[in-house]
KOLVEX-998736 format. One record per residue (C-alpha): residue number from 1; chain; x, y, z. Coordinates in steps of 0.001 Angstrom, whole numbers, plus 500000, padded with zeros to 6 digits. Layout:
BEGIN
ATOM zami domi     c1     c2     c3
ATOM  NUM    A      X      Y      Z
...
//
This chain:
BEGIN
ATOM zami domi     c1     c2     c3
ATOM    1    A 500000 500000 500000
ATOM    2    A 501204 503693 499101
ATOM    3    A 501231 505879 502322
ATOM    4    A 500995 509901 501688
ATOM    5    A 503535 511864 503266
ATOM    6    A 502677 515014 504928
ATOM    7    A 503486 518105 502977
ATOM    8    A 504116 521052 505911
ATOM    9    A 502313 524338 504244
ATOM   10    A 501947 527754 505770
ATOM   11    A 499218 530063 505152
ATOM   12    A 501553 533260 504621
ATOM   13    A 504637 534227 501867
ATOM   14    A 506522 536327 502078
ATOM   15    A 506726 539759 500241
ATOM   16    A 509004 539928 496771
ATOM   17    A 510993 543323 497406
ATOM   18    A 512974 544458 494281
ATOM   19    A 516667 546148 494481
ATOM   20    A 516096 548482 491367
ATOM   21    A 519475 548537 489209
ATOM   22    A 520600 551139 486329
ATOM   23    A 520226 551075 482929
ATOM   24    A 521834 547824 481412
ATOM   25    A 522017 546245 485096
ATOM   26    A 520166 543232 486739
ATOM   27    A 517672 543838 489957
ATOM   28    A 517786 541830 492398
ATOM   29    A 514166 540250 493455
ATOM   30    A 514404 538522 496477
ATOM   31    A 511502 537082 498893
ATOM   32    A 507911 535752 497340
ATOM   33    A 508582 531951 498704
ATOM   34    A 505859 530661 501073
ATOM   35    A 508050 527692 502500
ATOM   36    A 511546 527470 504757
ATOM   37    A 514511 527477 502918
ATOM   38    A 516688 524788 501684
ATOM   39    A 514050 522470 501866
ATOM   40    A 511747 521105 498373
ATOM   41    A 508592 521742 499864
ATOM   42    A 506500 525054 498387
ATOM   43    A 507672 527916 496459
ATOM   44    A 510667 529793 496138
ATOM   45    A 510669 532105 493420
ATOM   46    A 513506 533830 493886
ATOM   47    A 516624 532275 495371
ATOM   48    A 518947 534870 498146
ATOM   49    A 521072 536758 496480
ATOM   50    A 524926 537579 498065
ATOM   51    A 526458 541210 497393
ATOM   52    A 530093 543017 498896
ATOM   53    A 530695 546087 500920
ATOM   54    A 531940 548969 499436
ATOM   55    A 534156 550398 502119
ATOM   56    A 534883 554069 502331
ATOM   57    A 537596 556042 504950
ATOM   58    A 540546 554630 506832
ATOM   59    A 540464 550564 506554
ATOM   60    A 542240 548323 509095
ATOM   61    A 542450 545115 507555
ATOM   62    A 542995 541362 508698
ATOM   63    A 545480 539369 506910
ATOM   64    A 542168 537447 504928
ATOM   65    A 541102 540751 502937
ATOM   66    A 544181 543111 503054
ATOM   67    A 545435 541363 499995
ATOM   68    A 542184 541220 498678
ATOM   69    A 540597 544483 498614
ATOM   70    A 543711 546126 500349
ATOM   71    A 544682 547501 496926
ATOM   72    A 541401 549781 496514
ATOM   73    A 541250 550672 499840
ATOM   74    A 540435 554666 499570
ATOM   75    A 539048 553751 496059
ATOM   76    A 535304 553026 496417
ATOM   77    A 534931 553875 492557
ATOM   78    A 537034 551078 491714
ATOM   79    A 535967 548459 493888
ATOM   80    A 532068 548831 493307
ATOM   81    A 533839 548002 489871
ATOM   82    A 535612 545150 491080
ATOM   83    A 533201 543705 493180
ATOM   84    A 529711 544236 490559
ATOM   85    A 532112 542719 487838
ATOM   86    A 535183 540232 488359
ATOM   87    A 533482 539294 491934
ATOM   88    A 530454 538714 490972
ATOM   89    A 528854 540583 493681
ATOM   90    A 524389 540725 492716
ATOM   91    A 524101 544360 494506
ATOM   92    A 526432 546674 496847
ATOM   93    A 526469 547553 500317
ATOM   94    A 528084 551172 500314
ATOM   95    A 529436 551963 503669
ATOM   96    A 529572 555953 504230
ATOM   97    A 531827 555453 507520
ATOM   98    A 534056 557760 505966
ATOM   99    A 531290 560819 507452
ATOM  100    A 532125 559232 510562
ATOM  101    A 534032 562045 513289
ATOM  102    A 536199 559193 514182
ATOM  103    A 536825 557664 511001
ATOM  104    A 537753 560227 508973
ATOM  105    A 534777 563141 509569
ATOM  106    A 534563 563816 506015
ATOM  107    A 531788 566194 505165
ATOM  108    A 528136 565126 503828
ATOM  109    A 528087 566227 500377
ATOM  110    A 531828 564391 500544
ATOM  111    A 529333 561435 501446
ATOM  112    A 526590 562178 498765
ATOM  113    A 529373 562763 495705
ATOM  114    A 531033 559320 496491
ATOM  115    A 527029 557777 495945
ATOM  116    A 526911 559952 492850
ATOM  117    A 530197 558345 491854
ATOM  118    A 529415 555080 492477
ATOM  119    A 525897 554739 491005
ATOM  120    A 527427 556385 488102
ATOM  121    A 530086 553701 487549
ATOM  122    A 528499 550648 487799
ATOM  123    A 524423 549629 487031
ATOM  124    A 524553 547131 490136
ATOM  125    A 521404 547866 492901
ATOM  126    A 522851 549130 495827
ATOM  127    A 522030 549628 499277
ATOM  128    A 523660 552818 501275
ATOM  129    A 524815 552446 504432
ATOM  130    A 525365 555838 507209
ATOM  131    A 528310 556187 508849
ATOM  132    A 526682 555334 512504
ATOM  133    A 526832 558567 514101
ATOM  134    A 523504 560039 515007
ATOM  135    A 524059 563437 514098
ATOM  136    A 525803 563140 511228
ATOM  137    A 523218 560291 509659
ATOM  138    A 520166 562990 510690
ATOM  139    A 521924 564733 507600
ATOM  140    A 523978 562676 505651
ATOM  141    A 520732 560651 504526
ATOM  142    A 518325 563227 503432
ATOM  143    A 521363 564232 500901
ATOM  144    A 522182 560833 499781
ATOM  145    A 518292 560423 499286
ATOM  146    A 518644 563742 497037
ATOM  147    A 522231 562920 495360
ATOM  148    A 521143 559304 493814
ATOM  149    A 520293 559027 490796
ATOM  150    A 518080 556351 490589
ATOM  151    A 516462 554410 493286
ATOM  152    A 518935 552388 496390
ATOM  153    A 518055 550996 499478
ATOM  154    A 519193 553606 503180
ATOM  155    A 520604 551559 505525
ATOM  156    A 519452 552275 508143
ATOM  157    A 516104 552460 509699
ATOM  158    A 515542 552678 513548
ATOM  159    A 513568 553354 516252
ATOM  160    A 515588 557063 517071
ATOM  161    A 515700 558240 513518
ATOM  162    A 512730 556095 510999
ATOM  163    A 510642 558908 510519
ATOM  164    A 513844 561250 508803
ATOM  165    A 515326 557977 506807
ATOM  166    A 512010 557108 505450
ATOM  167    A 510577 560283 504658
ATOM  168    A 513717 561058 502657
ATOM  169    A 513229 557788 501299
ATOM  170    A 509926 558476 500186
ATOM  171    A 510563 562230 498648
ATOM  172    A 512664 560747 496082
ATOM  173    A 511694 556712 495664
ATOM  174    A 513925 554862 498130
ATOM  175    A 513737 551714 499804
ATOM  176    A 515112 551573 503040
ATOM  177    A 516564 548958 505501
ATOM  178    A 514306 548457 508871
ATOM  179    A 517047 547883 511882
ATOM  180    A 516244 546247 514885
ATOM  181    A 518908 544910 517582
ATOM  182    A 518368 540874 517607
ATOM  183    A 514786 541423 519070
ATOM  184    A 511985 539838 516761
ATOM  185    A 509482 542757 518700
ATOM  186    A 511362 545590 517868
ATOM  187    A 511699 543964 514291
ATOM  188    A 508077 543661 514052
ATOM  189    A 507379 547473 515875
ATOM  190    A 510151 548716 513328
ATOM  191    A 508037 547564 510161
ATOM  192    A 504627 548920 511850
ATOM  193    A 506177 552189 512729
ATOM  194    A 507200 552797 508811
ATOM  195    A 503835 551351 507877
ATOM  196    A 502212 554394 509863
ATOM  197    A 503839 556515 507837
ATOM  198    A 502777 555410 504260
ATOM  199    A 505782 553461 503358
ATOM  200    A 505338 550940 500702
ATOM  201    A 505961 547491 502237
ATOM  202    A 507556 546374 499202
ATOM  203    A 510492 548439 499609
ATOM  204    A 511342 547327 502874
ATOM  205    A 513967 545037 503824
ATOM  206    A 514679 543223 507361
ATOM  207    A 518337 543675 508999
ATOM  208    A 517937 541729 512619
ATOM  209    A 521925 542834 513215
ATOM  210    A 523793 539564 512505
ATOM  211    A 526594 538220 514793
ATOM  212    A 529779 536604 513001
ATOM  213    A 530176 532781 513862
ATOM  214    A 531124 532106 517754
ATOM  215    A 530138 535445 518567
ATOM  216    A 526561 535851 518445
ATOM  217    A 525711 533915 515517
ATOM  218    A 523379 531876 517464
ATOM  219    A 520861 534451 518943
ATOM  220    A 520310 535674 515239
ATOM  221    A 520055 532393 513871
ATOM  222    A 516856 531957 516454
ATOM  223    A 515691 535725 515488
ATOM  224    A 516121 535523 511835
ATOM  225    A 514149 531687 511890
ATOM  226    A 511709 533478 514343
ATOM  227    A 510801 536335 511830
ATOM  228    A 510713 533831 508793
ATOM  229    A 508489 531190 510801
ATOM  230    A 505724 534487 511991
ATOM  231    A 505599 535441 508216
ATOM  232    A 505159 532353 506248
ATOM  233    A 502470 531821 509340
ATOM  234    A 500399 534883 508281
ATOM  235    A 502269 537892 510169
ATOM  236    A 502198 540433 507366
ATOM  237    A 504406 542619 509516
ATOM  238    A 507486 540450 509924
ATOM  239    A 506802 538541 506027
ATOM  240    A 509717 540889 504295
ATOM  241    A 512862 539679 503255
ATOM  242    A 515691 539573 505652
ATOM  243    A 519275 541249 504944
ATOM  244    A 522440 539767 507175
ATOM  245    A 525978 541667 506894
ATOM  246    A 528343 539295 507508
ATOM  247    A 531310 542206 508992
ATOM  248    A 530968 540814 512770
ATOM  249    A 532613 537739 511490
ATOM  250    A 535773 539218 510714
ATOM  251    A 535614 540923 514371
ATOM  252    A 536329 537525 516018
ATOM  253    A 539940 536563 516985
ATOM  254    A 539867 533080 515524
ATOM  255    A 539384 534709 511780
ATOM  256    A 542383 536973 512701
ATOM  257    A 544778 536633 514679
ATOM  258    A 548119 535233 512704
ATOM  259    A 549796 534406 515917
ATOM  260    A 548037 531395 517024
ATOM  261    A 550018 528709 514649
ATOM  262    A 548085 525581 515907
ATOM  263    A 545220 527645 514406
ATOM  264    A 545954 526956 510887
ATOM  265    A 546623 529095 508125
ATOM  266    A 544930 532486 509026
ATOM  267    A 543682 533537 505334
ATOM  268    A 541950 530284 504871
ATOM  269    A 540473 530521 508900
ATOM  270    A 538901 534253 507973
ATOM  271    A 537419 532969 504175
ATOM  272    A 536260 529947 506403
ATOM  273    A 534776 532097 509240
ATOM  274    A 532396 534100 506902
ATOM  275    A 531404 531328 504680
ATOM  276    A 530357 529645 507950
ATOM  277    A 528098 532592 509279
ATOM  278    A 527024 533293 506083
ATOM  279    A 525634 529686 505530
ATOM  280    A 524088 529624 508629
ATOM  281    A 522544 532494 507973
ATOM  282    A 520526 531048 504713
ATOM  283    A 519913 528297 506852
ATOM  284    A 518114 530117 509030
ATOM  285    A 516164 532067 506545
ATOM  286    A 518316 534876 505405
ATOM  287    A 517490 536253 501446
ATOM  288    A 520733 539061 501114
ATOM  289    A 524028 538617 502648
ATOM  290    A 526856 541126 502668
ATOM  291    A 530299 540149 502399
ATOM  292    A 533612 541074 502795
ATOM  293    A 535911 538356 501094
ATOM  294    A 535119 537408 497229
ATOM  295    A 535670 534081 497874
ATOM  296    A 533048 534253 499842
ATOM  297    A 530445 535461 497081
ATOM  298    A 530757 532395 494946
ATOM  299    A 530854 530443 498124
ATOM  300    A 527749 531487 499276
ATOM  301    A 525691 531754 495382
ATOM  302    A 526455 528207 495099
ATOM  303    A 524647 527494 498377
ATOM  304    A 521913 530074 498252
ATOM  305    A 519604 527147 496407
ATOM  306    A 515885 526953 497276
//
């Protein structure tokens, strides 16, 4: 006798979000599956897609990337380039630390004319990142929002400054990037906050802040498989593709430090490290990773099946 297997089903999906790209480039689509990843049950339209930081201002490098992307460090030009082409990177993740007071305190049109620059060079959807300081974000976005040329993605959106990010967003036809600190409530109070305000859903992605392997990695593999498992079950609030940046792995002393010999070779320990975090991260749901290393692109597009 033939026995049928139970097919697991949810009653939710999860909502496609587009990174527009420039003329002659690719967009990235990623959510619209109404299953868990990595797994042949239900759909999955569109598969995650893996993109590279853009790094801008002073750069201390571990052994792993300084011979890497050391030589366009201070060239952000050149290694959107690099990274959109050769590297295969799907979309960017340019970092404005640069603004930063303590990493260089360059000024906010410096900030905007690198976007300018960048968008200009290569057709690749990209995502802008602030430089973390408060005061200089509360006016470094509204002028990236004005200096880009065609639609990107501000990174990011919080609790202290969502209604500035997203109405700058919206006065020119951004997306922006909801932040929330490893907390699946603030994640889902994030998304309704930006809701209040008229903000298309569709153009908002999910960063839960991701810890690098060791280090964190397993609080937001439970918050990223949280916000996946409330969506596909019919949360409309928390059903929006989820962004990890993998930099926290290359924070950890095991992906750095040359001294420990017994370690192993420390190039191959960093590549290792983010590939590891990385995969965990699809495991656990994740649709757009950010790395560091391009070995670590191809790594990770080979694995990013549904």
């Amino acid at each position: 006798m033939s026995v049928a297997l139970p097919i697991p089903g949810f009653p939710g999906r999860i909502l496609a979000v587009t990174l527009p790209a420039g003329p002659g480039g690719t967009p990235v689509i990623v959510g619209g599956q109404n299953a868990l990843p990595l797994l042949p049950e239900g759909e999955h339209p569109n598969a995650p897609a893996v993109g590279m930081e853009v790094p801008t201002g002073p750069l201390e490098l571990p052994p792993a990337l300084a011979g890497t992307i050391g030589p366009f460090a201070g060239d952000p030009v050149a290694m959107a380039r690099k990274c959109a082409g050769d590297w295969g990177a799907r979309f960017l993740f340019l970092s404005l630390a640069c603004c930063h007071p303590d990493a260089g305190g360059q000024s906010v049109s410096f900030g905007a004319a690198i976007v300018r620059e960048v968008l200009f060079s290569t057709p690749a959807p990209v995502i802008v990142g602030g430089c973390g300081d408060e005061e200089v974000d509360a006016r470094l976005f509204p002028a990236v929002a004005a200096a880009a040329g065609r639609p990107v993605f501000l990174s990011y959106a919080e609790e202290k400054n969502y209604r500035l990010v997203a109405g700058a967003a919206l006065a020119y036809g951004h997306g922006v990037v909801s932040w929330s600190p490893i907390d699946i409530n603030m994640a889902k109070q994030m998304n309704l906050l930006l809701a209040d305000l008229g903000f298309p859903p569709d153009r908002v992605l999910i960063d839960p802040l991701t810890g690098g392997l060791g280090y964190g990695m397993e609080y937001t593999f439970s918050i990223v498989e949280r916000i996946r498992l409330a969506g596909l079950s019919g949360d409309a609030a928390l059903a929006r593709p989820v962004l990890c940046h993998l930099g926290d792995a290359w924070k950890a002393r095991e992906a750095t430090d040359a001294s420990e010999g017994t370690w192993g070779d420390v190039d191959a320990r960093g590549r290792r490290w983010e590939e590891t975090t990385g995969l965990a991260c699809l495991a656990a749901g994740a649709d757009l990773l950010v790395c560091r290393h391009p070995s670590s692109v191809a790594r990770l597009s080979g694995a990013a099946w549904r």
